[in-house]
Backbone as numpy.savetxt, mean C-alpha at the origin, in Angstrom:
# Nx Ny Nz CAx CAy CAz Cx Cy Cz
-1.91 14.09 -4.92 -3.25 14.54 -5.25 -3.98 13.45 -6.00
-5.28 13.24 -5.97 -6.24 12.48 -6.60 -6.29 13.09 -7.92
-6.28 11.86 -8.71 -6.51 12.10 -10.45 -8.32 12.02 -10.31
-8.72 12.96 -11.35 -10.20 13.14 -11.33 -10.48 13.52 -12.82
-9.61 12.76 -13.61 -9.76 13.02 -15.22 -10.24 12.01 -15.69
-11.08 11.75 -16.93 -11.77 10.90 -17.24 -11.66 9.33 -17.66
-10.36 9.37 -17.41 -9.48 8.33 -17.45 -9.67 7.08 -16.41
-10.14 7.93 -14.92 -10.20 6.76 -14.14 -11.77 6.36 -14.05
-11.51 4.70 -13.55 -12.61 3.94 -13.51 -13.53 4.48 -12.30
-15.08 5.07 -11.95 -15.39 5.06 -10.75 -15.95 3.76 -10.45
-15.51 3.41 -9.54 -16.73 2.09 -8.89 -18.13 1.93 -8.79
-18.60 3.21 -8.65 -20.22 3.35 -9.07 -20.82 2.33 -10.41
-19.28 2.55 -11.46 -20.08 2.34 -12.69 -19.24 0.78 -12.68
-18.89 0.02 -11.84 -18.26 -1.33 -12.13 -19.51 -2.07 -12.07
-19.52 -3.08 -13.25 -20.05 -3.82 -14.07 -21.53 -3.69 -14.99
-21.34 -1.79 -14.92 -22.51 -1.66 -16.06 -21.78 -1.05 -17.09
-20.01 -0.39 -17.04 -19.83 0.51 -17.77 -18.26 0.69 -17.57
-17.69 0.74 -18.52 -16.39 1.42 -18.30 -15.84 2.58 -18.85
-15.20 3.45 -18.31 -15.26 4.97 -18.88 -14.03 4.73 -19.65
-13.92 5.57 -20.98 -12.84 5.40 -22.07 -11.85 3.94 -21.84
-12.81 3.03 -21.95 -12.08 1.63 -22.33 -10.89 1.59 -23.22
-9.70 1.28 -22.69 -8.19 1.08 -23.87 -8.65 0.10 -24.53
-7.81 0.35 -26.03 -7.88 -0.32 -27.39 -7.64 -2.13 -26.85
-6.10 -1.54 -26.04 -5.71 -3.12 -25.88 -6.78 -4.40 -24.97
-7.40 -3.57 -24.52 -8.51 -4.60 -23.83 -9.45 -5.39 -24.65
-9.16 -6.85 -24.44 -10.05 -7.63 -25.28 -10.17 -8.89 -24.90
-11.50 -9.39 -24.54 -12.06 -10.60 -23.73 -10.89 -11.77 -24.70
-11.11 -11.81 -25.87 -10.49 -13.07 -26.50 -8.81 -12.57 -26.54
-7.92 -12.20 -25.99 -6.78 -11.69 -25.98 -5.90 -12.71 -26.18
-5.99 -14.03 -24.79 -5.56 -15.03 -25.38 -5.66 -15.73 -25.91
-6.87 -15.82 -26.88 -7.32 -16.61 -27.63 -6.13 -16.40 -29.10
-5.98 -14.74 -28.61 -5.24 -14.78 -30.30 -3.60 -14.61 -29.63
-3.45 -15.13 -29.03 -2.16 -15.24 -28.95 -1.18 -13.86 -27.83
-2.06 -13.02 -27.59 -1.43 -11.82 -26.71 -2.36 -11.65 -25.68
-1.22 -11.18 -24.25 -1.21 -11.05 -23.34 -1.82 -9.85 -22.77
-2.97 -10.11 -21.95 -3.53 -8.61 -21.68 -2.52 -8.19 -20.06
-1.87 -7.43 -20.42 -0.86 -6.80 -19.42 -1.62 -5.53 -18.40
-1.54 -6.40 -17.00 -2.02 -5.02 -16.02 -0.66 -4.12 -15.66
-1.05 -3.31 -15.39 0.46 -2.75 -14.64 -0.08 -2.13 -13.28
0.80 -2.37 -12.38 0.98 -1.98 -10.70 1.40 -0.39 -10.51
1.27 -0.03 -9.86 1.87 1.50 -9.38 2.97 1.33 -8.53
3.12 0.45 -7.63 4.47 0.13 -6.59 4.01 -1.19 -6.11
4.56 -1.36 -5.42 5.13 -2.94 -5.04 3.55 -3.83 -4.19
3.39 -2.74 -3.31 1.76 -3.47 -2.22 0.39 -4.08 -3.43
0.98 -2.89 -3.73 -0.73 -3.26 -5.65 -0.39 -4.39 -6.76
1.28 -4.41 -6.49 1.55 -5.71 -7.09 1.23 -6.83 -6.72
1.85 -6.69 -5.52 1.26 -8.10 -4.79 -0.21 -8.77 -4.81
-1.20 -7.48 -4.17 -2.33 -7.81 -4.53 -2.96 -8.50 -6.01
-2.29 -8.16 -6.97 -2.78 -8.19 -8.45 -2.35 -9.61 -8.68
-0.64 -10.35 -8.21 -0.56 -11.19 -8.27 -1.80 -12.21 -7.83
-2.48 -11.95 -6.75 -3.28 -13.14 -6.38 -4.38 -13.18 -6.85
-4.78 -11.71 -7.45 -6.25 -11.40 -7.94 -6.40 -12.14 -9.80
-5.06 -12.08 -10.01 -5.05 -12.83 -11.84 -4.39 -14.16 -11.54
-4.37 -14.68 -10.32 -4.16 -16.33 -10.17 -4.41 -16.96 -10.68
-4.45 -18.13 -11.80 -4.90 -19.10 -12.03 -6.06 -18.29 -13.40
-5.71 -16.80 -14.55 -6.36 -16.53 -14.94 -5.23 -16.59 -16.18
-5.15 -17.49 -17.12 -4.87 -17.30 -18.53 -4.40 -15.85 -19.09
-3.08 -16.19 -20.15 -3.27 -14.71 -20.80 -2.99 -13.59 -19.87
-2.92 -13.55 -18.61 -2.55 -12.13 -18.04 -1.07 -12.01 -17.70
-0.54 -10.84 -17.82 0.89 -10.44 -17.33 0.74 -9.09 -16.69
1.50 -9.49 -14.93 1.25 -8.36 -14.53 2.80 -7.62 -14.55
2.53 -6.76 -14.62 3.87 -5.60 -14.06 4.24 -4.57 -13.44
5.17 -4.12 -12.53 5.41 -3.39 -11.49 5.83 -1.97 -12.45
5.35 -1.08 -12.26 6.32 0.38 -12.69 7.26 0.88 -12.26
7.75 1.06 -10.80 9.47 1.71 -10.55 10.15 0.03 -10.10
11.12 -0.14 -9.95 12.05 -1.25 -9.49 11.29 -1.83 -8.01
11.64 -3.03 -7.38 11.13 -3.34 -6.54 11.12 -2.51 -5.06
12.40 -1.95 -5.16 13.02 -1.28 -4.34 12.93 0.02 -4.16
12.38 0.47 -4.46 11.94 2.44 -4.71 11.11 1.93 -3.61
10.35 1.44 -3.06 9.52 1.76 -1.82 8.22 3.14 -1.87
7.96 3.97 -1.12 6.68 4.27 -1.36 7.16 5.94 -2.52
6.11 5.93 -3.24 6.49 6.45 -4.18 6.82 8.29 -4.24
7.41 8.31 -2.89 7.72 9.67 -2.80 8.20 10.95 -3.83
7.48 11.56 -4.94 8.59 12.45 -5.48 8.96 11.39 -7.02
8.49 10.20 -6.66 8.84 9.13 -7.75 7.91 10.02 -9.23
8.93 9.91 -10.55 8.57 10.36 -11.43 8.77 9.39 -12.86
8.02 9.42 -13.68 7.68 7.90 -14.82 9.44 8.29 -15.20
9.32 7.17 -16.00 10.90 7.04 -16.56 10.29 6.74 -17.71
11.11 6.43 -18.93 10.93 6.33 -20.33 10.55 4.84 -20.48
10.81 3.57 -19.70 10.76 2.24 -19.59 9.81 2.46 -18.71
8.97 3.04 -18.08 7.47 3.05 -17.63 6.75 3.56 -18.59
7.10 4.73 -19.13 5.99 5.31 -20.24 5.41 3.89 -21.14
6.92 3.13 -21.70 6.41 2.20 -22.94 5.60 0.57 -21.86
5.61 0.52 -20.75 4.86 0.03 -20.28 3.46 0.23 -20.40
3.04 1.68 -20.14 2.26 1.99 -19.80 1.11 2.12 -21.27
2.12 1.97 -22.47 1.63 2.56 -23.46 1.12 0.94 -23.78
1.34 -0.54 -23.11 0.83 -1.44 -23.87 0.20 -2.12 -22.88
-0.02 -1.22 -22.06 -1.04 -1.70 -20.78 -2.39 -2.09 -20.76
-2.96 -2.65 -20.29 -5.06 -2.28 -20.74 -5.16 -1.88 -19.02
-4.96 -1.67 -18.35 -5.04 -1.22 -16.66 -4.20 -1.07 -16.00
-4.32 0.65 -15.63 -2.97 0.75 -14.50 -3.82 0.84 -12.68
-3.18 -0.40 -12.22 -4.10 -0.10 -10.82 -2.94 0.54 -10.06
-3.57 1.60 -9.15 -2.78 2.50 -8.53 -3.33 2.62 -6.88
-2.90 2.84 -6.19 -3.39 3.09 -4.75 -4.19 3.84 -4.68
-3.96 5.13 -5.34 -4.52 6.33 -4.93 -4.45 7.21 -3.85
-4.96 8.08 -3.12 -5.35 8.93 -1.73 -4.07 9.73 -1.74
-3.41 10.13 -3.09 -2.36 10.94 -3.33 -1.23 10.57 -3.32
-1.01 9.03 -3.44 0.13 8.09 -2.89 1.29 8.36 -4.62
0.58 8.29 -5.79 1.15 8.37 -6.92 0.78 9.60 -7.45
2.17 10.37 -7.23 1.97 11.94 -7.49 1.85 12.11 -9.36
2.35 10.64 -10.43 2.51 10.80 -11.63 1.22 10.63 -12.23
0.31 10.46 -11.95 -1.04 9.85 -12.37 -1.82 11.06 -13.19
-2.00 12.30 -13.31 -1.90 13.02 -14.36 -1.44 13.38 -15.49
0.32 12.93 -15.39 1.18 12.68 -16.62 0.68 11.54 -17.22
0.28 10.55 -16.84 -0.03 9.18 -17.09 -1.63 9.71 -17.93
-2.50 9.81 -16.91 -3.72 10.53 -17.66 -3.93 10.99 -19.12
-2.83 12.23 -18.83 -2.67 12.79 -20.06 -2.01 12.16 -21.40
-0.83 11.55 -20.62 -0.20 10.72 -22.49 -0.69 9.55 -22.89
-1.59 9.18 -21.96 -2.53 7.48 -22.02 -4.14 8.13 -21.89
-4.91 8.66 -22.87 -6.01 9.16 -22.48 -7.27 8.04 -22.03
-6.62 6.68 -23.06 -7.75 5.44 -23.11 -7.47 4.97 -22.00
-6.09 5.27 -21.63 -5.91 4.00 -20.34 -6.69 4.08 -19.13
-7.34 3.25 -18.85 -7.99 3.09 -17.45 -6.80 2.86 -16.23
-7.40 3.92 -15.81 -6.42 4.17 -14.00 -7.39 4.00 -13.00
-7.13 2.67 -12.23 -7.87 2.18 -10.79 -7.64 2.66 -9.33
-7.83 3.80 -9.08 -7.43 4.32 -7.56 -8.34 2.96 -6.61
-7.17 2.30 -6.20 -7.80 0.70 -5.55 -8.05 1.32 -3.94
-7.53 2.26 -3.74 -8.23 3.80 -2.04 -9.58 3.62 -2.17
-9.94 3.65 -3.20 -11.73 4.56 -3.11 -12.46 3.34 -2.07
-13.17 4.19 -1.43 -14.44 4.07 -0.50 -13.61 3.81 0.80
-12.05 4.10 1.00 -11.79 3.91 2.71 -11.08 5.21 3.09
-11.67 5.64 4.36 -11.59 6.53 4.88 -10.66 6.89 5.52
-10.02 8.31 4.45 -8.44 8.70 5.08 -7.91 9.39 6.08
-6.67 9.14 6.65 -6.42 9.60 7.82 -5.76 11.23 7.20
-5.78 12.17 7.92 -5.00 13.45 7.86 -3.42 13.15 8.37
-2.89 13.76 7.91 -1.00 13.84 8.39 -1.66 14.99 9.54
-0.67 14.95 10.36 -0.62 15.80 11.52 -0.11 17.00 11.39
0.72 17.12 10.37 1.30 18.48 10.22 0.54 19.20 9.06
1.04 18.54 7.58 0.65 18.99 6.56 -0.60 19.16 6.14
-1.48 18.42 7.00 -3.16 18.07 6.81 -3.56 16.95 5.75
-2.61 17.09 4.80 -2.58 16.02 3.29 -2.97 14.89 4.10
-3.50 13.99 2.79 -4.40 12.64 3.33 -3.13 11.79 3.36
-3.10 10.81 4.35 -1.98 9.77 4.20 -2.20 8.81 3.58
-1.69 8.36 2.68 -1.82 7.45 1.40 -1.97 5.78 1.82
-1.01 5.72 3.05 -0.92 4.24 3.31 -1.86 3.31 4.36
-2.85 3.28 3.08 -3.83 2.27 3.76 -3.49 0.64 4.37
-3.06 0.64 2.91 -2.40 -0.74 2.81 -1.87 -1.44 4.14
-1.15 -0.76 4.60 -0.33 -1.56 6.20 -1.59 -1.84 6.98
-2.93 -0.96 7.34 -4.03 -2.04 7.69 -4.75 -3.16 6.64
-4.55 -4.21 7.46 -5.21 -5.20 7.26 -6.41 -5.58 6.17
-7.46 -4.46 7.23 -8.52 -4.33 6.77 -8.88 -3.59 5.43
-7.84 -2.77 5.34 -7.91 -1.51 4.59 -6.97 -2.28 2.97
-6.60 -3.19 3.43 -5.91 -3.87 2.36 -6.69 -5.04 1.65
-8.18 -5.19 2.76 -8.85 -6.49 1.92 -9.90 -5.73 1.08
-10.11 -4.22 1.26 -11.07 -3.05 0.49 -10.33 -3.04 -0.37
-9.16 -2.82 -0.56 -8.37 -3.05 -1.68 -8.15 -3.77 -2.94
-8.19 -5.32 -1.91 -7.90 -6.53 -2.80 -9.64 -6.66 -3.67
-10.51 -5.86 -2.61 -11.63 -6.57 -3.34 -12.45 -5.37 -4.52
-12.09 -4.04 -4.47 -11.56 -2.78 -5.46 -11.00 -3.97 -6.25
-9.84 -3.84 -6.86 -8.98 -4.57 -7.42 -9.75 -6.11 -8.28
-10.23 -6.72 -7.64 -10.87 -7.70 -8.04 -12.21 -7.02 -8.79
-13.04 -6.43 -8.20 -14.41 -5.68 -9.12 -13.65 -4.98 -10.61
-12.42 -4.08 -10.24 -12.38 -3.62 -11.30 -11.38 -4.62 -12.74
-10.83 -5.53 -12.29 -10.65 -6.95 -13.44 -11.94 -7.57 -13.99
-12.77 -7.63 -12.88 -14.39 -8.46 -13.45 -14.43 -7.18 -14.52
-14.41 -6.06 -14.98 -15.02 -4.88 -15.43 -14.33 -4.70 -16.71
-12.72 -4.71 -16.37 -12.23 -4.55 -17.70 -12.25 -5.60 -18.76
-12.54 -7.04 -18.03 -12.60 -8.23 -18.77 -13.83 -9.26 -17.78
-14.96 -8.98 -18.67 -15.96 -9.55 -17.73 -16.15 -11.02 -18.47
-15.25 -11.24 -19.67 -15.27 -12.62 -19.67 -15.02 -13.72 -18.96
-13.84 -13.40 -18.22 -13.29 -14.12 -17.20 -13.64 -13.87 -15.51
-14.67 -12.77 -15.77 -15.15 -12.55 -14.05 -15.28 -13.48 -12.88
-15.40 -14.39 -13.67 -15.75 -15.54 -12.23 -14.60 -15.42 -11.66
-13.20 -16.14 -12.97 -12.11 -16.47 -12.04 -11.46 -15.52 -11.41
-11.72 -14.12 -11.75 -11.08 -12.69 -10.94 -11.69 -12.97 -9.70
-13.48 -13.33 -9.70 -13.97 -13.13 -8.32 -13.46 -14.16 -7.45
-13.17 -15.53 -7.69 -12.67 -17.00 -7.38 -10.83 -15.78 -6.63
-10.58 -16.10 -7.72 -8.80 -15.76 -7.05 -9.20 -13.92 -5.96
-9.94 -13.61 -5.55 -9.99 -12.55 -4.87 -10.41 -12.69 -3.69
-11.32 -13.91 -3.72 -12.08 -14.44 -2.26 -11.12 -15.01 -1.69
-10.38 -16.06 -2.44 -9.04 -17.13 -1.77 -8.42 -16.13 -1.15
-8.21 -14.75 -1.81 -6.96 -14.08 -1.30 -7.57 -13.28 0.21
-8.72 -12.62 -0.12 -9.48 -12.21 0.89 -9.52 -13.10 2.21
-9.69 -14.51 1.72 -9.51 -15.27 3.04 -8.37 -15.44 3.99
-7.75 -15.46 2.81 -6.07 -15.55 3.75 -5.47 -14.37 4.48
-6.45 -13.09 4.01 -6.33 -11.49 4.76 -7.09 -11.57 5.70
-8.42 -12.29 6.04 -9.55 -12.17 7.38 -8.76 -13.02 7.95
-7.98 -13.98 7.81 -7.70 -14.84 8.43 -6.21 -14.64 9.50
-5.37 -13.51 8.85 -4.52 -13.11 9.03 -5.05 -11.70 10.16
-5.99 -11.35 9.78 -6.28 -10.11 10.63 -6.93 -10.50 11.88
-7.74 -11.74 12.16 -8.78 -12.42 13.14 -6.80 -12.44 13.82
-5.97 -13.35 13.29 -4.85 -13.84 14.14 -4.38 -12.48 14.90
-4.10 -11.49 13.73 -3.62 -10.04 14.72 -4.19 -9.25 15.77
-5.74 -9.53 15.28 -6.43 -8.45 16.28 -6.34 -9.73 18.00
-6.32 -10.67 17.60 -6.47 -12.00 19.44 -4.94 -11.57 19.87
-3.83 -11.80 19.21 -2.90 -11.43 19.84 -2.33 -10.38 20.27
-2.62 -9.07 19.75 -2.46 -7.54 19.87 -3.49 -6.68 20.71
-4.53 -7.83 21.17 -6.02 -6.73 21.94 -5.23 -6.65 23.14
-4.15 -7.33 23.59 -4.06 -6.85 25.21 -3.08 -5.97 25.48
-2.31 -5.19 24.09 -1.72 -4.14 24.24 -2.26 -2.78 23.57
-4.00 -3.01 23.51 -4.88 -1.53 22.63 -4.25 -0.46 23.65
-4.04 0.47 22.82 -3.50 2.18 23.90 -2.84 2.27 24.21
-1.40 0.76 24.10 -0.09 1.25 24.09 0.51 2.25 23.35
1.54 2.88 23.65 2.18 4.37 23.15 3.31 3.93 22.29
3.78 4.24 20.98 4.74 3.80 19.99 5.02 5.12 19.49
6.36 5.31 19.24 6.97 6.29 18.79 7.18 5.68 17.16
6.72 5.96 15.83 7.33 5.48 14.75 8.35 6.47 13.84
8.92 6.61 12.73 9.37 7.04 11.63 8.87 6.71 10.48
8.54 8.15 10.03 7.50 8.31 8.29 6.05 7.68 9.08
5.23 8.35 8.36 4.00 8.14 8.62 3.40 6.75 8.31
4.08 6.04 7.71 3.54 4.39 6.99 1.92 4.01 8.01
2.26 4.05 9.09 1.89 3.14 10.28 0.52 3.93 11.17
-0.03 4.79 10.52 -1.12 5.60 10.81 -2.45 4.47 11.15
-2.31 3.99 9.91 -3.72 3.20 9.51 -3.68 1.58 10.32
-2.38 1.13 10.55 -2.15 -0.24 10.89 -2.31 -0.15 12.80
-1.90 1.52 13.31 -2.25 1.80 14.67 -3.49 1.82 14.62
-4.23 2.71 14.23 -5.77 3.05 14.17 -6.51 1.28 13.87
-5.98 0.16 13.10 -6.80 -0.74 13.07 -6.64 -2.06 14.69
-5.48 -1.36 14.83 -5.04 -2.46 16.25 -4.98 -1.72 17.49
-5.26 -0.35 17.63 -5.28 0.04 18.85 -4.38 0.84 19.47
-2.99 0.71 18.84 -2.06 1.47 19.18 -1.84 2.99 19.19
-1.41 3.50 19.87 -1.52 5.32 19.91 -0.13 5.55 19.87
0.38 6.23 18.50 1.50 7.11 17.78 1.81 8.03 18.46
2.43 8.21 19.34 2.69 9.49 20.13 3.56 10.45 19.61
4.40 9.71 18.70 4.89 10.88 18.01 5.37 9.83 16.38
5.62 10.81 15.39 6.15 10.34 13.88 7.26 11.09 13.92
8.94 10.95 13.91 9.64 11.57 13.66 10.05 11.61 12.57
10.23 11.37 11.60 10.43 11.42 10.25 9.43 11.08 9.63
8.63 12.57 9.23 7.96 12.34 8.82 7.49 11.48 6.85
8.94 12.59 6.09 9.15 12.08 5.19 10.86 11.42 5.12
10.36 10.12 4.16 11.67 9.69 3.85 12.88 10.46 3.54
13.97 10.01 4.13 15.55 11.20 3.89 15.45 12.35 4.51
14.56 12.81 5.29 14.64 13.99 6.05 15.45 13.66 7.22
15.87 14.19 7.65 16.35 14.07 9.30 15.77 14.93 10.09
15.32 14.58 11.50 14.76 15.31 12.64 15.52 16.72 12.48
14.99 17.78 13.67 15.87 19.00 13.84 16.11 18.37 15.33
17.52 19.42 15.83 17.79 19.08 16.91 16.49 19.33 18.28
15.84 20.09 17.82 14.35 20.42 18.63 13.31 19.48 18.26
13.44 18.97 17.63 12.47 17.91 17.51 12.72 16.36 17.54
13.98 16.34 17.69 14.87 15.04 18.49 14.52 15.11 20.07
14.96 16.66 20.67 14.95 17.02 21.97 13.24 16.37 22.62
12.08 16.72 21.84 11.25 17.29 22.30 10.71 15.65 22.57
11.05 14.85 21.11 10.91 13.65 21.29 11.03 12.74 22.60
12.58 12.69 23.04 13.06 12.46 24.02 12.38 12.50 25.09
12.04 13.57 25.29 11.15 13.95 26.44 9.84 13.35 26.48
9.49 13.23 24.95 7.82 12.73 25.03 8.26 11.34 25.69
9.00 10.53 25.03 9.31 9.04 25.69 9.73 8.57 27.01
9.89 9.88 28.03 10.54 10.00 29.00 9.50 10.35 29.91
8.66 11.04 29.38 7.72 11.35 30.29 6.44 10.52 30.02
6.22 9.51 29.35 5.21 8.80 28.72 5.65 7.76 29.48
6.55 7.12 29.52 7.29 5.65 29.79 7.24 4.74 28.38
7.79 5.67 27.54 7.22 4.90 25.86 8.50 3.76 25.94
8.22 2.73 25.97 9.69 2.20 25.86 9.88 1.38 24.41
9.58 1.62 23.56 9.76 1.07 22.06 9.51 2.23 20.77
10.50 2.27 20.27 10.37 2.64 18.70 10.47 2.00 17.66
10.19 1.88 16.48 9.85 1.24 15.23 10.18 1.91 14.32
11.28 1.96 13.49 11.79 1.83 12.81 11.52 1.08 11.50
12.00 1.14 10.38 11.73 0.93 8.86 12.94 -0.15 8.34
12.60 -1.02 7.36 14.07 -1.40 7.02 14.30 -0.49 5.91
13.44 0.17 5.59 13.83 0.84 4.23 14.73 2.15 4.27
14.32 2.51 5.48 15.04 3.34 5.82 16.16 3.58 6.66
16.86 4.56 7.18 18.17 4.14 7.83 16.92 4.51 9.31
17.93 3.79 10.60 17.70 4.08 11.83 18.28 4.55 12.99
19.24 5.80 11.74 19.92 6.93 12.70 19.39 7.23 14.09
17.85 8.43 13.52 17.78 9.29 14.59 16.83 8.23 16.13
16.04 6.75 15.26 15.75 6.40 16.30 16.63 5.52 17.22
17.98 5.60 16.57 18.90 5.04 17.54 19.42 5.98 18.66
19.79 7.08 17.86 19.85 8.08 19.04 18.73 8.57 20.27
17.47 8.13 20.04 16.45 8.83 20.72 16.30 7.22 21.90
16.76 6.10 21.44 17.01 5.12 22.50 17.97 5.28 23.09
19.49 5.48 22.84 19.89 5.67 23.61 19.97 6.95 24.23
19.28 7.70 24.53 18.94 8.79 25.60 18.10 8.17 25.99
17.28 7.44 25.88 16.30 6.96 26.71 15.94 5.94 27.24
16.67 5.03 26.59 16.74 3.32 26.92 15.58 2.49 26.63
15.20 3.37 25.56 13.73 3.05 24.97 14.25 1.53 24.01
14.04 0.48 22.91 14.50 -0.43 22.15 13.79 0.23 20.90
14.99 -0.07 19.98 14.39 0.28 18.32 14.12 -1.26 17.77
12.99 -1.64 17.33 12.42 -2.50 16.51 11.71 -2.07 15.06
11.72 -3.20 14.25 11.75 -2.63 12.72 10.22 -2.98 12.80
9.69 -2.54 11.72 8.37 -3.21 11.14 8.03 -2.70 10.15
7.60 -3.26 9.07 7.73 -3.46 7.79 6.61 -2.87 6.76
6.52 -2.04 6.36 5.48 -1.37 5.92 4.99 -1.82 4.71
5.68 -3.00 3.49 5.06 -3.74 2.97 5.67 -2.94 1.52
6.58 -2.15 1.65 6.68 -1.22 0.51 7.55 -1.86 -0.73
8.67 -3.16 -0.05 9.06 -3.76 -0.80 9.33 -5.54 -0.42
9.88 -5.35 -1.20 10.18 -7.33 -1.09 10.04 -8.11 -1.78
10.01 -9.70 -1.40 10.13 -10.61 -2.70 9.32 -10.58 -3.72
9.49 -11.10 -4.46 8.39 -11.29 -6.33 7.95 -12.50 -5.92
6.73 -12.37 -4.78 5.52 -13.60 -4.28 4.36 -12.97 -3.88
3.45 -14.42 -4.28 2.07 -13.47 -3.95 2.07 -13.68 -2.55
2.64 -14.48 -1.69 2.15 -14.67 -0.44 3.06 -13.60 0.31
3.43 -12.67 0.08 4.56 -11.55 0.48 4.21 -10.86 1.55
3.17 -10.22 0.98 2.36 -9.33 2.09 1.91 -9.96 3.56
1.64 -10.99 3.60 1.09 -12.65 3.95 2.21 -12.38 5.20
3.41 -12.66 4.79 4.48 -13.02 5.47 5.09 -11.66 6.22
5.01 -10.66 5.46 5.83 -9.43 6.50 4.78 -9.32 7.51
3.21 -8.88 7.01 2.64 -9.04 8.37 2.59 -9.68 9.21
2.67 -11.05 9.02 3.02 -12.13 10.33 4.41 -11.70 10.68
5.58 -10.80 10.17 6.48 -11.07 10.83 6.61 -9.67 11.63
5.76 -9.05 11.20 5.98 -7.58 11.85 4.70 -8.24 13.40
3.72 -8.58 13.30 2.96 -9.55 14.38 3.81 -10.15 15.40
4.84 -11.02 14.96 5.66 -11.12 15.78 6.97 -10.45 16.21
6.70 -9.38 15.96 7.47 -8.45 15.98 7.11 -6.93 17.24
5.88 -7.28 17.09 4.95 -6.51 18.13 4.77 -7.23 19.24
4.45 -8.40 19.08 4.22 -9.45 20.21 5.40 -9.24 21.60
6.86 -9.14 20.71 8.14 -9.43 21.18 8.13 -7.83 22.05
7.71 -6.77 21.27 7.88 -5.36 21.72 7.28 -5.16 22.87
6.21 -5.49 22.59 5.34 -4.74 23.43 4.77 -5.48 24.85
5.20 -6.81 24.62 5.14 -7.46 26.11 5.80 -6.97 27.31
């Protein structure tokens, strides 16, 4: 669910106003010797933040669950997030219901400013549950609304240093248009191909390249299919001519191993960005490798 307590920043009001500004926020921070600390919600907002406080003095960013928790399903603060959170001046968060803790947070951090870095892109529905699907991020596009959210709201909490937030947000922005111009030339001659995935990650990254999801079998992480909805699968890929599934590394690739071999369909991974190395060029790199990863599939 979306936090709507007075805590978070709206974008309307970036750079005339900030709503209940934290204590710890202060233009001269490093001047006196301390570190104005952002904190991340999961691993994709990290990344971004890395490139957005590039080359900016005085900042320390930090991740809230381990690198490896992946998307924040059910994820709940721990006692070594609370005291994070308590010497934070900004928690940027995804938003679109992706961080179910952001009310607990609200409430025991009333000053703290919380950045839903979602706002202004338009969410997809889950197919079953109706709930908005959280993961923008795996599009491209939907990740440079992000980076540049993210960048407005640093100019805001510290508009001393705005330039260089706006400077390190464009560099990064470039290397995202630049990365997306490469995906969309090599991926236009398979728009309306049919892909079977697992967990919904991959909603937003089909919808920006063309691809049509014919089915999500797992929908949430650690669930397993039912035997009727393994069956039914099967059939969709059989009667489609779907010949590729996609698969997660984060996850195991039980049931789409089984649904290839009934069908002789190939399981390929692709990478939803949820974890990985401590680099800013991270994101950078799984998408080029999931790119060539599609290239290889779908020819």
């Amino acid at each position: 669910m979306n936090c709507t307590c007075h805590a978070l920043l709206p974008f309307s009001l970036i750079g005339q106003i900030i709503l209940s500004p934290p204590v710890a926020v202060s233009t001269s921070a490093s001047a006196k010797g301390r570190e104005m600390l952002v904190v991340t919600s999961f691993y994709p907002i990290y990344i971004m933040a890395l490139n957005v406080v590039n080359g900016v003095p005085g900042i320390s960013v930090q991740n809230l669950p381990p690198p490896s928790t992946g998307c924040l399903h059910d994820y709940s603060l721990t006692v070594k997030d609370m005291k994070k959170l308590a010497h934070a001046s900004i928690l940027l968060t995804n938003g679109a219901g992706m961080e179910s803790f952001i009310e607990r947070a609200a409430q025991q951090y009333p000053r703290l400013t919380i950045v839903p870095l979602a706002q202004g892109i338009p969410l997809i529905h889950g197919d079953r549950s109706g709930t908005e699907n959280p993961h923008v991020w795996v599009s491209v596009s939907d990740a440079i609304i992000e980076v540049n959210n993210l960048g407005k709201a640093m100019e805001a909490v510290d508009p001393a240093r705005a330039q260089l937030y706006r400077a390190a947000a464009s560099l990064y922005v470039a290397k995202l248009e630049d990365l997306r111009a490469r995906m969309h030339a090599a991926l236009s001659p398979y728009r309306g191909r049919k892909i079977i995935t697992f967990h919904e990650a991959f909603a937003y990254f089909a919808q920006e390249f063309g691809l049509d999801i014919a089915a999500v079998v797992e929908r949430e992480p650690g669930s397993q299919p039912s035997a009727q909805e393994l069956a039914h699968t099967i059939d969709l890929v059989k009667k489609n001519g779907i010949r590729v599934i996609f698969s997660e590394p984060q996850y195991p690739a039980s049931a789409a191993e089984a649904i290839a071999r009934e069908t002789g369909a190939h399981v390929y991974m692709l990478d939803p960005a949820v974890t990985g190395p401590d680099a800013p060029d991270a994101y950078l790199r799984i998408m080029e490798s999931n790119l060539a990863v599609l290239t290889k599939a779908l020819r």
